[in-house]
N, C-alpha and C positions, 0 to 999 in steps of 0.2 A: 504494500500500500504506500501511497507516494503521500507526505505528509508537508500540506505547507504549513508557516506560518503564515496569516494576510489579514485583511481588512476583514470586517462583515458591518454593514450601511447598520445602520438602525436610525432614528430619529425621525420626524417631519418633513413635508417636504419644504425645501427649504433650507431646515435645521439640521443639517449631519450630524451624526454622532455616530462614531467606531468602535466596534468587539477588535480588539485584537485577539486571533484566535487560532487554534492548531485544526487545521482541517484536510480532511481528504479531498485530493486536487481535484478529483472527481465531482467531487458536490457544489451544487451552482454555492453562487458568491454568500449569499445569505441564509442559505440552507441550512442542511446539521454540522456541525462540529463536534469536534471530541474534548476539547479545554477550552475554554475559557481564559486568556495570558494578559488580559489587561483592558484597555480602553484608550482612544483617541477623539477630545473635541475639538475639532480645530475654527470652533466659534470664539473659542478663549484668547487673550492676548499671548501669543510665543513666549515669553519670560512666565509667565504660570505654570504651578505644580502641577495644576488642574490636568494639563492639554494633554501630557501623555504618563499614563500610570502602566508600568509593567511588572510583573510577576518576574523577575531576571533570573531566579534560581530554577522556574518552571520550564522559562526561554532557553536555559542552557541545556537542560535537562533532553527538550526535544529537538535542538540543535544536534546535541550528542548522539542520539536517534536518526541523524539523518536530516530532519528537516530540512525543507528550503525558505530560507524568508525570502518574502517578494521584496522588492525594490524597496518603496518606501517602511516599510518595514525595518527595512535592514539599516535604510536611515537613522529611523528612530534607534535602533539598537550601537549604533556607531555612535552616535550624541550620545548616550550614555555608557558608551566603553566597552558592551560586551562583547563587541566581534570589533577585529581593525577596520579600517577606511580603506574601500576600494578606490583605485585609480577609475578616475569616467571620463570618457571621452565623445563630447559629441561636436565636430569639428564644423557643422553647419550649422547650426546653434547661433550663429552671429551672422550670418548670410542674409541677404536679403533675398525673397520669394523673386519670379521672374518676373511682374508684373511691376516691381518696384525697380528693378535690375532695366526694366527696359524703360522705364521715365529717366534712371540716372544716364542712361546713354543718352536718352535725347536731349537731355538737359546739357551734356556735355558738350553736344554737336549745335545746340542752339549757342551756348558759350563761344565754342572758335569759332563759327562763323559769324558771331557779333566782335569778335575780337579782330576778325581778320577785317571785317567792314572799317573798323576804327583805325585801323593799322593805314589801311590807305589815303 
């Protein structure tokens, strides 16, 4: 059995509020789980105790098991020390879309040729 760790939605719509939870990869997002590891609000201000409560001795417990934490999960888990910081790389990330990419061309073409107009 493949065991994440991950999110599970609860609250309002609206109002998010997160089970952090140990679940079989199998079962939709909100489904069954098998533990219960904590909780995430992330309506609370970032510097709050509130935002993310974890169980760390439960977390390592089913790390050691195998577990996979998702992404943001494992965030959380890195802010608070139990697993190191992965290296991330997302090199497009600061790119502009092509839609943007083709205004700055013309922008630039509209440029020298007002430049070259003045030049003469």
């Amino acid at each position: 059995m493949a065991v994440k760790i991950r999110l599970a939605r609860g609250g309002s719509k609206k109002r998010p509020f997160y089970r952090i939870v140990a679940a079989d990869s199998r079962m939709p997002r909100d489904g069954r789980f098998i533990e219960k590891l904590g909780t995430y609000n992330p309506l609370l201000p970032k510097d709050s105790e509130e935002r993310v409560k974890m169980d760390v001795e439960r977390i390592q417990y089913w790390l050691g098991e195998g577990a996979q934490a998702t992404d943001r999960v494992s965030r959380f888990l890195e802010a608070a020390g139990v697993i190191e910081k992965k290296e991330r790389n997302n090199p497009k990330k600061g790119t502009p879309g092509k839609k943007a990419q083709e205004r700055a061309e013309e922008k630039a073409e509209k440029a020298a040729a007002a430049a070259g107009a003045d030049a003469e």
